[in-house]
BALO-736421 format. One record per residue: residue in three letters; x, y, z of N, C-alpha, C in turn. Coordinates in steps of 0.1 Angstrom, whole numbers, plus 5000, padded with zeros to 4 digits. Layout:
<recs>
ALAXYZXYZXYZ...
</recs>
This chain:
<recs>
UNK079809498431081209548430081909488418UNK081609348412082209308406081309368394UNK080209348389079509398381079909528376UNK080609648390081109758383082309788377UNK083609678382084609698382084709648365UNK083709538361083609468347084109598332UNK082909658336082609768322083909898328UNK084609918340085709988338086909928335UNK087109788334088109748327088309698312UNK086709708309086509708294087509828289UNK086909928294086810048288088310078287UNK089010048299090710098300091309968289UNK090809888286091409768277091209848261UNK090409898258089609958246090510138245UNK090810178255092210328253093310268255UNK093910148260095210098259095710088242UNK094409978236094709918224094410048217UNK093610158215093310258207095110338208UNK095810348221097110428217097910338211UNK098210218215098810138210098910178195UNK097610128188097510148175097810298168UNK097910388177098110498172099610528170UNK100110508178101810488182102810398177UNK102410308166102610218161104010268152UNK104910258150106010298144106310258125UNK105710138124106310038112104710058108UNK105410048091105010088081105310018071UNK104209928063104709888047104609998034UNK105609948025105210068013104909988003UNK104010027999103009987983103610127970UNK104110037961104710087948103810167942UNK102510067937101710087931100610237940UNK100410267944099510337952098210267963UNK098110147959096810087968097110067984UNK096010077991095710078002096209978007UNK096909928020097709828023098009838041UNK096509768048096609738062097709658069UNK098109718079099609648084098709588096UNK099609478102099009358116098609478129UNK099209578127099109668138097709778132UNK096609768126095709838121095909948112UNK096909998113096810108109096510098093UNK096610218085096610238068097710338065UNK098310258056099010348049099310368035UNK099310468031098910468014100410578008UNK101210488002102410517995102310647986UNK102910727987103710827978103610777963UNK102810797954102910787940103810857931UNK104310967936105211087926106511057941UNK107411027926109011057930110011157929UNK110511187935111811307928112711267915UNK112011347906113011327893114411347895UNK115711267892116711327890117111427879UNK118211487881118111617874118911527859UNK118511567846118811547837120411597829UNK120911497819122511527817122611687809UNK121511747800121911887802122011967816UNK120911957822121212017839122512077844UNK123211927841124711907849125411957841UNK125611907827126411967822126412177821UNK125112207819125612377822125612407833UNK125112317845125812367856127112337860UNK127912207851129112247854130112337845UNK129712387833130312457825130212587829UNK129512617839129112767846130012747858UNK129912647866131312657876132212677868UNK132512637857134212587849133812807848UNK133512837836133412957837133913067851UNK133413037861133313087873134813057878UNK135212967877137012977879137813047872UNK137213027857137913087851138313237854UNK136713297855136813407862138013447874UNK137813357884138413437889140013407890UNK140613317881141613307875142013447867UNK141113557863141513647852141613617837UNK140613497832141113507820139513557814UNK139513667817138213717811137713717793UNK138713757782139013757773137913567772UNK138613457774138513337771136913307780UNK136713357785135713357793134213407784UNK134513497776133713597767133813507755UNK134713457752134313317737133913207741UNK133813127755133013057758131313047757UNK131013177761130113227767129213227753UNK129813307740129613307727129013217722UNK129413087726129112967718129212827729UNK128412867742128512757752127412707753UNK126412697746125612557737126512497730UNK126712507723128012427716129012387721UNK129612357731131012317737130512177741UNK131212077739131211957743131311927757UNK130911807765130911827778132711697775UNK133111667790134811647787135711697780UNK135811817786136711897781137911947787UNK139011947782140112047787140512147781UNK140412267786140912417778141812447782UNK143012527771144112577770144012727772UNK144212777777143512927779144513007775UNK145013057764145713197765145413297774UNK146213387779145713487791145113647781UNK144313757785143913867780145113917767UNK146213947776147513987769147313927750UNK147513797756147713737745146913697738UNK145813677739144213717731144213827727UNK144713907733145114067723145114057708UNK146014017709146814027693146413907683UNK145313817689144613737677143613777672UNK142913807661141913827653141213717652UNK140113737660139113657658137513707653UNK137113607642135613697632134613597646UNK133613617646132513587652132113457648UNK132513447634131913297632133113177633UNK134013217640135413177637135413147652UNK134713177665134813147676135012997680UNK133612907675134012787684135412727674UNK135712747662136812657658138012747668UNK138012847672139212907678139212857691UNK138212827699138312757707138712567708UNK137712547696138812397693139812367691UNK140512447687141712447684142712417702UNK141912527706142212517722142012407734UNK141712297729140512237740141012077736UNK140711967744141311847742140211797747UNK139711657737138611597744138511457753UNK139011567767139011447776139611547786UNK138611567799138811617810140111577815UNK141111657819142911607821143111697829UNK143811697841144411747850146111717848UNK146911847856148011807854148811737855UNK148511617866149211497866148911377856UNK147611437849147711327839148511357826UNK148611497823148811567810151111517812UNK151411557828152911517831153211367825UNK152611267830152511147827153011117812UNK152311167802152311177786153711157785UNK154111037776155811057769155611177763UNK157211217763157711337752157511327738UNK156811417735155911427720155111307715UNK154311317730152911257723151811377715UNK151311317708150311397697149311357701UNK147911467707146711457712145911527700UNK145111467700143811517696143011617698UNK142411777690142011887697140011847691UNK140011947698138411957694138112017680UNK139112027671138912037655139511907651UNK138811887639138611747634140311757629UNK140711867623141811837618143411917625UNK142911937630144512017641144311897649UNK145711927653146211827669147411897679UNK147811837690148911887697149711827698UNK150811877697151911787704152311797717UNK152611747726152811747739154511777744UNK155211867747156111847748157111847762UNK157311747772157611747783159111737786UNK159011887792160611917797160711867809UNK162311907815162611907828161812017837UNK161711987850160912077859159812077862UNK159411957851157811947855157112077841UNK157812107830157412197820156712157810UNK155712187807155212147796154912187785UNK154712197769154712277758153812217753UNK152712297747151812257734152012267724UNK152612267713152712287699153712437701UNK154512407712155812537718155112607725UNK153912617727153412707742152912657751UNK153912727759154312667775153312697783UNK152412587789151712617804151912697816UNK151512797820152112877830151212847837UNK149912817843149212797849148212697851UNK148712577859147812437855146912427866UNK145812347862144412317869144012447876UNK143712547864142712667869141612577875UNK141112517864139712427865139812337873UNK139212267881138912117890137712097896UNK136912167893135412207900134512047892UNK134311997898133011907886134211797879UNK133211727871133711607863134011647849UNK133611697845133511697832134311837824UNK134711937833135612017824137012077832UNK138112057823139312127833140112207820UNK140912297826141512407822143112417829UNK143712517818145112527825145712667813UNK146012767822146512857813147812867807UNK147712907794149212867787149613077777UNK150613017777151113197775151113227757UNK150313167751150213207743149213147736UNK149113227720147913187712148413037701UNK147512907700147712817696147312807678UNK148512787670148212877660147512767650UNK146712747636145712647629147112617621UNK147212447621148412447611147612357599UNK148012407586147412327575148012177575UNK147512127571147811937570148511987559UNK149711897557150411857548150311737535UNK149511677539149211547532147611577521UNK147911497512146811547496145811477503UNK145211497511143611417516142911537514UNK141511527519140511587518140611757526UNK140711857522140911967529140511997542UNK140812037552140212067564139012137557UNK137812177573136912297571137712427575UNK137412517570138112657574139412697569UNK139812607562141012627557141312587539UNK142012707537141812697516143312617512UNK142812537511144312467504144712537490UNK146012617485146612627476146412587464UNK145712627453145712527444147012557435UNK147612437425148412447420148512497406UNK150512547406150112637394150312527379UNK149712597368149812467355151312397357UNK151712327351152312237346153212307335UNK154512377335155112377325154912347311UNK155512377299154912277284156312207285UNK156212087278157712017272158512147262UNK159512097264160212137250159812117239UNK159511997234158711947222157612067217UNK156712087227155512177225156112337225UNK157212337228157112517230157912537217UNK158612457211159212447198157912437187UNK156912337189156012367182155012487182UNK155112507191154312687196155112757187UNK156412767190157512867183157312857169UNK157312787167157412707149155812767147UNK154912697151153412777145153412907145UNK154012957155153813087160154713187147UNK155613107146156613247134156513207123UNK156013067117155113077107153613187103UNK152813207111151813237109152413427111UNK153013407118153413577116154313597101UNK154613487096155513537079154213537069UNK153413447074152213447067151713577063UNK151113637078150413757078151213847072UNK152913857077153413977068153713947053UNK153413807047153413827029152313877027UNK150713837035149913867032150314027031UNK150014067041150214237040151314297029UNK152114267030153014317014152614267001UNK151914187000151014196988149614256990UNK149414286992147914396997148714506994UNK149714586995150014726997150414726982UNK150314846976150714866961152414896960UNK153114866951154314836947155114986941UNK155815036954156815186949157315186937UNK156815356933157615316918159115366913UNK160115296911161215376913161415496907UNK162515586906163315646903163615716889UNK163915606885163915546868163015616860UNK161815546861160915536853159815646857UNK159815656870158915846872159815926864UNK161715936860162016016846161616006835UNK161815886834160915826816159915886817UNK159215876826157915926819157216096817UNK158016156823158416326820159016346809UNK159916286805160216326795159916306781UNK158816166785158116186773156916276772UNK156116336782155116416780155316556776UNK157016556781157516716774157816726757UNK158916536755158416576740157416586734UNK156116536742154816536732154316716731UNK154816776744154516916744154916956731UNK155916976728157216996721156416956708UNK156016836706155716826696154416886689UNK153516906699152316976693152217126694UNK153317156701153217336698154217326684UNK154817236674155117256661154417256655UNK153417136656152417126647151717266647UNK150817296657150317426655150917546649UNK152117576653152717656644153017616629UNK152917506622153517496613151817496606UNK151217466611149217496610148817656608UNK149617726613149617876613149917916601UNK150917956600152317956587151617876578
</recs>
């Protein structure tokens, strides 16, 4: 009996430890890939490929496509269609000024003229309306053209003006980090710099007209000038032959008649 009972308690000792080991919960992880036995038998061999995170273009046109997508359905289609134009190009932290359709109407814009017309519009640095309220009265921000700026101009009522056009519609945009929007009732117009520096791009600076002459110099102009015309008219009056008067076109008739006169006597007195 005891002889039999031996080899069936082997046997139930040898499927206890076999679930045991199968059932085992805990697990080490190996970085590298190599094989790495834990106290409880098992093997476990680590995951060598990780989930890439997504990269900063990714995000950025996925969030420039949400920003678009509000835009939308804000209604500013018009602004939405020059994005779209040149949205490779748009900087990521951005804030847009959006004139509405209406008022996109009536600006002329050439095709190559898009992203500066949008710079003009756009401030670099993601701003929501409580940051933009914040701003003292006539702070001057910086636009996405190297040479335009804004001025900020904060009324009563919570009002705000850009370079005199008034915000009617703040934080279209809030979607994401990196781009916001707010619609304003009108078009933001390119103002030339004032100052003798280096010319904007896109814009033709004035050139200037001569310089007046002294008095000194227009007196000598004058002076050369009506000299050389007395010049040329002595020249010409002595080139031209000299009228003959009056006088002497008589004198000289009347002597070719006495000579008539005189040689029809002769002949007759040659006759006779």
């Amino acid at each position: 009996m005891a002889s039999f009972l031996a080899p069936s308690l082997f046997i139930s000792l040898i499927i206890v430890s076999a679930s045991n080991t199968i059932a085992a919960p805990s697990a080490s992880v190996v970085g590298n890939g190599e094989i790495n036995p834990t106290h409880q038998g098992l093997i476990i061999v680590s995951a060598s490929n990780t989930i890439a995170a997504p990269s900063a273009s990714v995000v950025v046109n996925g969030d420039i496509t949400t920003t678009v997508q509000e835009m939308q359905r804000a209604r500013y289609f018009t602004f939405v269609m020059l994005i779209r134009m040149v949205q490779e190009k748009i900087p990521q932290n951005t804030t847009f000024l959006m004139p509405n359709d209406r008022m996109l109407s009536t600006a002329s814009i050439p095709e190559n003229q898009v992203l500066e017309f949008l710079s003009r519009h756009s401030i670099p640095a993601p701003l929501m309306f409580d940051d933009l309220i914040r701003l003292p009265n006539g702070t001057t921000v910086p636009t996405g053209h190297s040479c335009q700026t804004i001025t900020i101009t904060n009324m009563e009522h919570q009002k705000l003006y850009f370079n005199n056009v008034e915000l009617t519609s703040p934080d279209v945009c809030h979607v994401g980090d990196l781009f916001r929007c707010h619609g304003i009732n009108g078009v933001i117009r390119p103002i030339v710099p004032r100052g003798k520096g280096t010319a904007c791009p896109g814009h033709v600076v004035p050139t200037a007209a001569p310089a007046p002459a002294s008095v000194a110099n227009q007196s000598l102009e004058t002076s050369s000038l009506t000299s050389s015309n007395m010049g040329s008219a002595s020249a010409t009056s002595s080139m031209q032959p000299a009228a003959e008067s009056p006088q002497s076109s008589d004198t000289s008739t009347s002597q070719i008649a006495f000579s008539c006169i005189k040689l029809i006597l002769v002949l007759i007195f040659s006759i006779f």
